[in-house]
N, C-alpha and C positions, 0 to 999 in steps of 0.2 A: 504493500500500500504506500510506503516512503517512496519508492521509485517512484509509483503511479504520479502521486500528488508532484513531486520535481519536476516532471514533464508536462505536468500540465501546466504549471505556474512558468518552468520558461514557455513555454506556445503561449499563451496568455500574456507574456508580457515584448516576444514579438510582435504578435500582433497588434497589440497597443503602440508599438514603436513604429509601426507600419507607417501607415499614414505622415506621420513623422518625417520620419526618412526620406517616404517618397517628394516631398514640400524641399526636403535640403538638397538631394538629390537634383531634381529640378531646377531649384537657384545655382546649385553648383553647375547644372549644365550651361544654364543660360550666363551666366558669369565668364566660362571656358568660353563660349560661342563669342561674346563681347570683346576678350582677349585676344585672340585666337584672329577677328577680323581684323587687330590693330596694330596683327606682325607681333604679340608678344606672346610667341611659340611658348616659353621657358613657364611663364607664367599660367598661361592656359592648362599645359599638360597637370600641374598638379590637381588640377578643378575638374577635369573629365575624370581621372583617376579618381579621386572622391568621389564623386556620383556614380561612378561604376559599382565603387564599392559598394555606396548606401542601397542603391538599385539599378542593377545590373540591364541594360538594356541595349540592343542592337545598334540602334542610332550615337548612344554615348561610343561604344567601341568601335565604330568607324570614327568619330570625330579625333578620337583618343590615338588611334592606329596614325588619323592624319597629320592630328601635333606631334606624336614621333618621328612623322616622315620630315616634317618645316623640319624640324630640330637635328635633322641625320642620324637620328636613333633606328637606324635602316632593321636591325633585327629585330626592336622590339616592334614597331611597325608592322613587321612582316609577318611577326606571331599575330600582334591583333585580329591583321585582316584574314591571318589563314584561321582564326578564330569565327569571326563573324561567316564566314561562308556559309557554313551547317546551320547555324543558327538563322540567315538570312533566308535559306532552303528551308527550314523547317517552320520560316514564318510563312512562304507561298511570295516573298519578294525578290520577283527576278532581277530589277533592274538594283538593286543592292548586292545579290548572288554574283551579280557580272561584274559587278564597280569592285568587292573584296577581290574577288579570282582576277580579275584585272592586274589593279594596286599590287598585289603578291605576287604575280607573275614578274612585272615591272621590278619590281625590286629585287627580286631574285639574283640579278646579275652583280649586284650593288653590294651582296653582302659581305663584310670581312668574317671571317674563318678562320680560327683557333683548334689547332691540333695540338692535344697533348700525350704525351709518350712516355711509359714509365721503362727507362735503360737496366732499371738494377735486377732485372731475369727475375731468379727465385724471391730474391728480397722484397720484391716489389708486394705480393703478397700483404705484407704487414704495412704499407705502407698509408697512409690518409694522404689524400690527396684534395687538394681544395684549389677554384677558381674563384675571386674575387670573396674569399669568404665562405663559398658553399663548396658544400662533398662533390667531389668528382666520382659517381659510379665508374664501375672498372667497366663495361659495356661500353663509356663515351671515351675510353683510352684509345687511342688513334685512329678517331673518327673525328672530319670536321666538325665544329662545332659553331653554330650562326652565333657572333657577338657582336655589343654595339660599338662604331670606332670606338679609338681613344683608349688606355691605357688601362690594364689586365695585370693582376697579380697571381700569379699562381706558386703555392706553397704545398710542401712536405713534410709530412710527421714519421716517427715511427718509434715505438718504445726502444729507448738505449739508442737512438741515434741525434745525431745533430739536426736542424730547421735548417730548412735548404729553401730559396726562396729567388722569385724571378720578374720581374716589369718587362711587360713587353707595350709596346703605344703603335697600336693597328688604325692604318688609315683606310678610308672608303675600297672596299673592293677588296684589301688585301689578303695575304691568305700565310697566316703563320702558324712552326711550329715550335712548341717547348717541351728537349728532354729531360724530363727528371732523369738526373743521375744517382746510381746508386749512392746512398746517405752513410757517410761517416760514422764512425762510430763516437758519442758522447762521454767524456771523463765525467760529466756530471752524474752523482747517483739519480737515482729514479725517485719518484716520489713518495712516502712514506705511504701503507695500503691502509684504508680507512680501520679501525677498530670496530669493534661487535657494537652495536648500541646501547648506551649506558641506561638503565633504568631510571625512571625519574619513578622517586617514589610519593603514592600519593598522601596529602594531609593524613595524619594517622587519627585513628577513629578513640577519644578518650573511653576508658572505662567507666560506666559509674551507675548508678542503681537500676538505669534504664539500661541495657545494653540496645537490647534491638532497636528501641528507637533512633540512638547514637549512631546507632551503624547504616541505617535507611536515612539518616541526614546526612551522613559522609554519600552515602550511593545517592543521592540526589545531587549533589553539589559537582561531584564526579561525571554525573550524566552529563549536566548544566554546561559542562567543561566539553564534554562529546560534544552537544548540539552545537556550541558555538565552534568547534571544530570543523565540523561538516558545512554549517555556513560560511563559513570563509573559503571551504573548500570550494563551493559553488560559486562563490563570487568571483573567486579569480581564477577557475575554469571557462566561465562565460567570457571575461578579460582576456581568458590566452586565444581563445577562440575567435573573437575578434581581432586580437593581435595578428592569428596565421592570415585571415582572409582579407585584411591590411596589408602582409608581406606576399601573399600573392599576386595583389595587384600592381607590384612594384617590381614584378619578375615577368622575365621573358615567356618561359614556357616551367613556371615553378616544379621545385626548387630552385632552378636553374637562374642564369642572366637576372639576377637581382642587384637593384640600385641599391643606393646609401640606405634611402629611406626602407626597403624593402629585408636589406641587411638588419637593420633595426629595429623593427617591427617582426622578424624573426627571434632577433635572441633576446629580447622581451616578451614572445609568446613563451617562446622555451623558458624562463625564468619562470612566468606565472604560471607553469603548467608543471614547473618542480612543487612552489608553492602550493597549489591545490593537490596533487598527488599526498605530499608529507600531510596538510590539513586533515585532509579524509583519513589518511592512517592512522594517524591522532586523535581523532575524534570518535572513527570505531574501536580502535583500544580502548580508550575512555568509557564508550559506552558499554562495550562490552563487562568492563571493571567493574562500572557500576550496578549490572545484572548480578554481577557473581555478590558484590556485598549486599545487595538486597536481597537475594532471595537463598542465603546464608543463613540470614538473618537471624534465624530462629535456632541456631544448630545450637548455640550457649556455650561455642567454643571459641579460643581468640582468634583473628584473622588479621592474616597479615597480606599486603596486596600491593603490587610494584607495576605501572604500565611505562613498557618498554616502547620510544620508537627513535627508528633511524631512517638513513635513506633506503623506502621501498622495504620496509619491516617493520612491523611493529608485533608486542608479546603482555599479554598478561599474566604473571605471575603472583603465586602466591599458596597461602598452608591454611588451610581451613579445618 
């Protein structure tokens, strides 16, 4: 019944935000539109971006695909428009279906191309490989990759080895590539491994002429501690969730070709989405806890009770 009622309460409070949305949405488009006739490419793109996000619609993502083309943002452009096609076709407008498959075709010739190549053989295995911030899957290792001009970081991790790290500044059309070379090995030790989770133990329940009573106001206070747990959990699950579909809109073909902003809006969802994960394992410890001391209660033996949690663990302990 807890799930039930969370699902409904967020659908309920989308839909209230509906409306909303759609209203900022809209000024956001027509703001870009305004922008956008006045030659200020830079400034328009973040205002279609917005209104994409708030409400996603056909006409924003061509306008959005077109300030990236003003701007020479040629591949995120090109994802746009190879975006809009299907969805142009599945609205029944051809004369949109032709202008996207158009635009995408056109560009096509235009786009610079980033190959990346991992040299260390066997090594290469362990290795993290990132462009501009994000993972590089080993399936995009030496296979062109459509980026926007302009200047590309690509970096190398790997336990016990040195940070290997590369700038390349690709112009319209070009077509580069970067070897990662097999990575050094590191004199620096590795980093100390997390320890087991320390128990936090909870307020301890006094003895005294009432016991049970004592002990069902410790398991109430303890619950008290779960609920507000789980709320926070949810707060800043909705927050992270917002955040990813923020850094989506900031990426080429996500996770992929992500901007500053897109970068940022990522490891701000991942932050709030650590936070809601540890909240909720804290909050069902908790609750759990405080099941065990209430319904104890009556046993007239001492009870002793420890709720444990860490990253992605949590443990209730204890001697009843």
């Amino acid at each position: 019944m807890g799930c039930l009622f969370n699902f409904v309460a967020v659908t309920a409070g989308a839909q209230a935000g509906g409306a909303s949305n759609r209203a900022a949405a809209e000024a956001l488009f027509n703001q870009g539109r305004s922008l956008a006739a006045s030659g200020k490419y830079a400034e328009a793109c973040p205002k279609f971006e917005a209104s994409e996000q708030l409400d996603p619609g056909l006409g924003t993502l061509l306008n959005l695909a077109d300030c990236y083309e003003k701007l020479g943002k040629t591949a995120s452009a090109w994802a746009e428009y190879r975006e809009a096609i299907p969805l142009a076709r599945a609205a029944g407008s051809k004369v949109r279906e032709d202008l996207a498959t158009e635009r995408a075709k056109a560009l096509e010739s235009r786009l610079s191309m980033l190959t990346i190549r991992a040299l260390g053989g066997a090594d290469s295995a362990g290795l993290d490989i990132r462009r501009d911030g994000i993972p590089v899957q080993p399936a995009e290792l030496g296979s062109p990759i459509p980026v926007d001009p302009g200047p590309h970081t690509v970096e190398a991790f790997a336990l016990g080895k040195q940070k290997w790290s590369s700038t390349v500044d690709l112009k319209d059309a070009q077509k580069l590539s970067v070897d990662v070379p097999a990575l050094a090995a590191s004199s620096e030790p590795s980093a100390p491994e997390a320890g087991p989770p320390k128990p936090i133990a909870s307020p301890p329940v006094e003895q005294s002429a009432e016991p049970n009573s004592a002990q069902r106001t410790g398991a109430l206070v303890v619950g008290a501690v779960g609920v507000v747990g789980l709320g926070v959990g949810a707060v800043f699950g909705l927050s992270a969730s917002s955040k990813w579909s923020d850094a989506k809109s900031h990426c080429i073909a996500y996770p992929y070709g992500c901007d500053a902003q897109g970068l940022d809006a990522r490891s701000s969802a991942s932050s709030k989405a650590t936070i809601s994960t540890i909240a909720f394992i804290a909050g069902g410890a908790a609750i759990a806890g405080a099941a065990v001391l209430w319904f104890t209660a009556d046993s007239g033996k001492e009870k002793n009770l420890a709720v444990g949690v860490g990253p992605g663990s949590a443990f209730v302990r204890g001697s009843f």
